[in-house]
C-alpha positions, -999 to 999 in steps of 0.1 A, spaced: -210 325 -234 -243 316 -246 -253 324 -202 -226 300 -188 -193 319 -173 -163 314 -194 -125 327 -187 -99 328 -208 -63 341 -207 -37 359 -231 3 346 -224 26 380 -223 42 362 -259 14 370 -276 10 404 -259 41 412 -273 43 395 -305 12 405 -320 -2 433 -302 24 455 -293 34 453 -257 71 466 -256 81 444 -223 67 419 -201 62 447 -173 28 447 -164 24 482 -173 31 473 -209 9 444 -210 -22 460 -197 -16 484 -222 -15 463 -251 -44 444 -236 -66 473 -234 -57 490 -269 -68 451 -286 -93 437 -262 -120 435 -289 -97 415 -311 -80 395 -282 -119 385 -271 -129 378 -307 -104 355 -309 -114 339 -279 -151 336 -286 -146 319 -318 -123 289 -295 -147 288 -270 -172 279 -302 -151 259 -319 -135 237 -291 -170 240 -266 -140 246 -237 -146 271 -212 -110 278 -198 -90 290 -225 -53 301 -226 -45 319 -256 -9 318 -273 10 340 -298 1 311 -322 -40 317 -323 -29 354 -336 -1 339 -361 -25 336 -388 -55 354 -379 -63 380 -401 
């Protein structure tokens, strides 16, 4: 982000609420993760711009209204 190192995180709720992961198995999660990483780091570029944080968690919440 903007040449500074950022991480961020998805919670296996929101794996599996919004995109899709059928369990919390690993398996299913890295599958869901890879068929939505664009959205799933869209969504966490626009917190890191909005909050200026760069360690961000994101829940099944930041997906509840995005459209």
């Amino acid at each position: 982000m903007d040449g500074h190192q950022a991480c961020y995180a998805i919670t296996a709720e929101a794996l599996e609420d919004h995109f899709g992961a059928r369990s919390y198995r690993s398996e299913d999660l890295k599958q869901a993760f890879t068929g939505h990483r664009d959205d799933i780091e869209s969504m966490a570029r626009a917190l890191f711009e909005v909050t200026g944080s760069k360690d961000i968690t994101l829940h099944s919440g930041h997906f509840r209204f995005a459209v």
